[in-house]
C-alpha positions as CSV (number, residue, x, y, z in Angstrom):
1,X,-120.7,308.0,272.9
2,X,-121.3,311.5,271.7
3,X,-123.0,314.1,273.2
4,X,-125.2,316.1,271.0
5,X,-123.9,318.9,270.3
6,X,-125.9,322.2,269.8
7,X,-124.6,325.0,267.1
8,X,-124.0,328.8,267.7
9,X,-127.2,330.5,267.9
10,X,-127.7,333.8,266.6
11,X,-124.8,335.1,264.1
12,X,-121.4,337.8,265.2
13,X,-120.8,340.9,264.5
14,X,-118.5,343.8,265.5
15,X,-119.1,345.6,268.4
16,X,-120.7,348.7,268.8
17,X,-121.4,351.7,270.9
18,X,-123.8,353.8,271.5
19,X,-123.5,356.3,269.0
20,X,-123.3,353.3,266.5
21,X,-126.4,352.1,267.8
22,X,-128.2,355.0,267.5
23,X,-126.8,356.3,264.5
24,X,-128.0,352.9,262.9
25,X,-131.0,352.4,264.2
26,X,-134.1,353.8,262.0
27,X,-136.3,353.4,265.1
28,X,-135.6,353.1,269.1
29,X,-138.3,352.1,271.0
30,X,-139.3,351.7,274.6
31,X,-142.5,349.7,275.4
32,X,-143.6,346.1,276.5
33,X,-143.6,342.9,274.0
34,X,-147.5,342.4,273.7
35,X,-147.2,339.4,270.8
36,X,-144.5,337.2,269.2
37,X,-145.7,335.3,266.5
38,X,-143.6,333.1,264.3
39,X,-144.6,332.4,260.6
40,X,-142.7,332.4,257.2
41,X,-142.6,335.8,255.4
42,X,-146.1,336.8,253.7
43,X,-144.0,336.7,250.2
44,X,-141.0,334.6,251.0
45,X,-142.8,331.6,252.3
46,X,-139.7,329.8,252.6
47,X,-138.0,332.6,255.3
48,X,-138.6,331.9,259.0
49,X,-139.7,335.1,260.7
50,X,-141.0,336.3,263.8
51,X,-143.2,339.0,263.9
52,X,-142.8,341.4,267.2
53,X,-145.4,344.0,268.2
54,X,-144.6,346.3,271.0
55,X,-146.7,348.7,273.2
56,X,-145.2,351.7,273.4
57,X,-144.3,353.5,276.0
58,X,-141.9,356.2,274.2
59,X,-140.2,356.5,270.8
60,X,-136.8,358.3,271.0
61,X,-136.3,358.1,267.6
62,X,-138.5,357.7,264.5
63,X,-142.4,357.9,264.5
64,X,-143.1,354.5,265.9
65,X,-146.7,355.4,267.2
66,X,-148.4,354.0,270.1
67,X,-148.0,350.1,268.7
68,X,-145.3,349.2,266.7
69,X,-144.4,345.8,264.5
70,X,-141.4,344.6,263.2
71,X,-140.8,341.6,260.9
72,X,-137.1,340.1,262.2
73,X,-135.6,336.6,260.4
74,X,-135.1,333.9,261.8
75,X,-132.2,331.6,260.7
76,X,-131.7,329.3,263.5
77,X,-135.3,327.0,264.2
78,X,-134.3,327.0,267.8
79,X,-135.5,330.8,267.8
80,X,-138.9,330.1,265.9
81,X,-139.6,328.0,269.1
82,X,-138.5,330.2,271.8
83,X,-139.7,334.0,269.9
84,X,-135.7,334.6,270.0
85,X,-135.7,335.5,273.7
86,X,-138.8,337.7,273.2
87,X,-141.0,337.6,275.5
88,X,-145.2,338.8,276.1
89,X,-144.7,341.0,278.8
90,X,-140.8,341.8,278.6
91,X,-140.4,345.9,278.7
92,X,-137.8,346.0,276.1
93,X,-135.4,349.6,275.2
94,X,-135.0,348.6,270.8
95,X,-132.8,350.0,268.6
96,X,-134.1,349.0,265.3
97,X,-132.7,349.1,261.7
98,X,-135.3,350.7,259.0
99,X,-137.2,347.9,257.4
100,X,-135.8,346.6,254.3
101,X,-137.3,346.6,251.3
102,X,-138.8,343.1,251.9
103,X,-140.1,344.3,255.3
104,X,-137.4,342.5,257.5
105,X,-135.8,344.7,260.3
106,X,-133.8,343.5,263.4
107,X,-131.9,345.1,266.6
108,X,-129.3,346.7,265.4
109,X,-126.1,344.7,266.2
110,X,-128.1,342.1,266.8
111,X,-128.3,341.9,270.3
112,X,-126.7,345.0,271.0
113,X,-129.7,346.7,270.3
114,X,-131.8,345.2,272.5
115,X,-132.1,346.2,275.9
116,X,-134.4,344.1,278.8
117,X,-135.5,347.0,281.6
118,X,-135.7,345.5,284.8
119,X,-137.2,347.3,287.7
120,X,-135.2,347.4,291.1
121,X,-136.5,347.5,294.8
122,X,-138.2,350.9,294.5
123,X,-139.4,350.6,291.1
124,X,-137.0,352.6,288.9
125,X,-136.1,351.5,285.6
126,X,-132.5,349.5,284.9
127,X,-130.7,348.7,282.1
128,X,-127.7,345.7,281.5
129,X,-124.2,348.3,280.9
130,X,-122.3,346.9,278.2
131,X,-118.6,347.7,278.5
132,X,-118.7,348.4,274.9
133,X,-121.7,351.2,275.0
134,X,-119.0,353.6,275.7
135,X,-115.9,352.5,273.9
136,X,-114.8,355.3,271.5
137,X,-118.1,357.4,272.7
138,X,-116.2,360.3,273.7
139,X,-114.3,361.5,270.4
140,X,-118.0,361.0,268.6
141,X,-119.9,363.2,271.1
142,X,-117.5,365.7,270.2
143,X,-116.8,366.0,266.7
144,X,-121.4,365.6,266.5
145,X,-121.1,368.8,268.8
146,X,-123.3,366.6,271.5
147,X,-123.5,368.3,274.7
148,X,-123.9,366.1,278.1
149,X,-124.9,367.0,281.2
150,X,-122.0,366.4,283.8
151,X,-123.2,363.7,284.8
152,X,-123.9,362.1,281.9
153,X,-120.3,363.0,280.3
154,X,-118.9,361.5,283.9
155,X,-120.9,358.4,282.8
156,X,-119.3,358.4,279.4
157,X,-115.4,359.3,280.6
158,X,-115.9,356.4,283.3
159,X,-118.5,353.7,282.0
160,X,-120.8,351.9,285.0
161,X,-120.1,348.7,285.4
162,X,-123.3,346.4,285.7
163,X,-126.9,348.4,285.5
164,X,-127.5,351.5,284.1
165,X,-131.0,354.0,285.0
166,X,-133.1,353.4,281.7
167,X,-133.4,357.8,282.1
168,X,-129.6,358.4,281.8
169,X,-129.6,355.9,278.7
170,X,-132.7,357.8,277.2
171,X,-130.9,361.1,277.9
172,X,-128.0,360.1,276.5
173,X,-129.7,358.3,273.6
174,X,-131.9,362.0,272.8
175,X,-128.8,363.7,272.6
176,X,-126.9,361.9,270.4
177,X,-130.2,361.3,268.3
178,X,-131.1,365.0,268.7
179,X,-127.3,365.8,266.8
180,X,-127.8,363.1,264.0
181,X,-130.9,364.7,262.4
């Protein structure tokens, strides 16, 4: 007998740090999902899509407004049925590419660029560390001419391990941001 088997969902790609992220994203968002909606594209019927609107609670890069919609592919059905892991409600930190010329954009990285915020005991705002948020991080702070507080260039020289303060990653996301323009 076999046992069904299920494919790989989502797709690979390399991994990327911080700067990438930010550097690649044409808007990063913080806010709460308020609708997922799957349905093909309005001009490529035959393209699965979701289509993600966010409240937003701050834009640390681009001019996303106080709601903000994004049209993201869907290749894998699974992800037409389950809004790709997005979730009414979630309070989600997005880096986003720039739409493309047929409207589609996506986290950059994939999933790299997209952050669930979780709230701890006394209500302050956590982000999942990614071992590879700070790989190579250094050397690109520098040659940008990005200035860190101490702290935050501790956090860089010796990456945490496990959750993050969503303020230290929007610090560190508004300076690198703040050197790319």
């Amino acid at each position: 007998m076999a046992a069904p088997l299920a494919a790989q969902r989502g797709g690979m790609t390399r991994p990327m740090n911080l700067g990438e992220l930010v550097d690649g994203a044409g808007v990063i968002v913080h806010g709460h999902i308020s609708s997922v909606v799957a349905e093909p594209h309005p001009t490529y019927r035959s393209l699965n899509t979701l289509l993600i609107t966010i409240r937003v609670s701050e834009s640390l890069k681009g001019n996303a407004g106080t709601t903000y919609s994004f049209r993201q592919y869907v290749w894998d059905v699974r992800d037409v049925y389950d809004g790709a892991g997005y979730k009414r409600g979630q309070e989600v930190l997005l880096f986003l590419t720039a739409p493309s010329e047929v409207g589609l954009s996506s986290p950059v990285g994939l999933l790299q660029g997209r952050f669930l915020v979780t709230r701890d005991g006394q209500g302050r705002a956590t982000i999942r560390s990614r071992s590879m948020l700070f790989e190579r991080l250094e050397p690109q702070l520098q040659q940008k001419g990005v200035r860190l507080a101490d702290r935050l260039a501790a956090m860089v020289a010796n990456p945490p391990r496990g959750a993050m303060t969503l303020d230290d990653m929007r610090e560190l996301i508004r300076g690198i941001a703040g050197a790319t323009r």
